[in-house]
N, C-alpha and C positions, 0 to 999 in steps of 0.2 A: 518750718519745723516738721520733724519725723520722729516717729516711734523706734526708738532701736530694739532689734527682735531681739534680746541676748535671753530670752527666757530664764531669766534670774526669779528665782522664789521671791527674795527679798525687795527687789527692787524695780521700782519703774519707772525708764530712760528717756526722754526725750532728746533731739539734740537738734542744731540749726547749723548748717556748713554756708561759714564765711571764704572770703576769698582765700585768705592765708592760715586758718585755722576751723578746727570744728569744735562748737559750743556743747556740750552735755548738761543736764539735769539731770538729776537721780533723785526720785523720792521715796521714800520706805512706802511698802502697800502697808503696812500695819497704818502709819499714820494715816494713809489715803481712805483707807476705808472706816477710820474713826472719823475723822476731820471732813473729809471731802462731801461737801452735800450733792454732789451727783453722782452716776454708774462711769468714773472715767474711762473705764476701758469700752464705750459706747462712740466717746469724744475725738474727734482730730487732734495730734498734738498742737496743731498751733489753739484750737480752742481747747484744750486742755489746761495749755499753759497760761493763758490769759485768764480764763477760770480761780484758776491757783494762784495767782496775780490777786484776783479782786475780792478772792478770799483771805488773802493774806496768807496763805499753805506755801512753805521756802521748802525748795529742794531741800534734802540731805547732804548733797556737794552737789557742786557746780566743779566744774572739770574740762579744760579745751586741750587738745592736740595741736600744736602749730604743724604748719608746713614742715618745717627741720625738722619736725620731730620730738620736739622739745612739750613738756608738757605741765602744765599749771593747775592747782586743784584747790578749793574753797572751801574744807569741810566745817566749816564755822557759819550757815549763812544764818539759823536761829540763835546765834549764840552760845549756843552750848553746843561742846564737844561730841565727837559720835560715841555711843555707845554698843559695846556688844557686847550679848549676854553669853555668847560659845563661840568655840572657836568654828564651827561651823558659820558663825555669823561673818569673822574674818575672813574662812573662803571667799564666804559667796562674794562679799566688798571685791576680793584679790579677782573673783571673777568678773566682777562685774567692770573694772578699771580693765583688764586685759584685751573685756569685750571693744568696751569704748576703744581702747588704744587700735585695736587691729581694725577698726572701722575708717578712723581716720588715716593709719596706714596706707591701708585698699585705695582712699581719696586721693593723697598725695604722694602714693609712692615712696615716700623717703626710704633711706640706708640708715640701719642702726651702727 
């Protein structure tokens, strides 16, 4: 597991590249920093994510890039829908997917 740098206000990425795809998490820092009882930007992503595992803290989406290109996205893992309050909030999401996507790109090359 790694940190993706996409310096997104809203969000903070985690991801783990499998053989044929790359895994993402996204968690809002609003909730990270209510919820989360440690400094995570102190932590390793892999102890991050485990942290947030055994706190019970779910991503905001879970999100992979295959190999092809192709791409799958979970934004339900709490349950409830995502929310955004401006349309500034949907940038940042719009950036924060493009970041992920051009990541796994770089990894496997693909043609769109």
């Amino acid at each position: 597991m790694e940190i993706l740098d996409c310096k997104n206000e809203r969000y903070h990425v985690i991801f783990e590249e499998r053989e044929h795809f790359v895994e993402f998490y996204a968690y809002e820092i609003n909730d990270l920093m209510q919820e989360f009882p440690y400094d995570y930007t102190e932590l390793s992503a892999n102890d991050f994510y485990h942290k947030t595992l055994k706190e019970d803290l779910k991503a905001q989406v879970n999100f992979s890039v295959k190999s092809d290109g192709c791409a799958n996205m979970n934004p339900i893992n709490d349950g409830v829908l995502m929310h955004f309050c401006s349309e500034r909030g949907i940038q940042s999401f719009g950036q924060l997917m493009n970041d992920c996507y051009s990541y796994a790109k770089s990894i496997f090359d693909f043609d769109e």
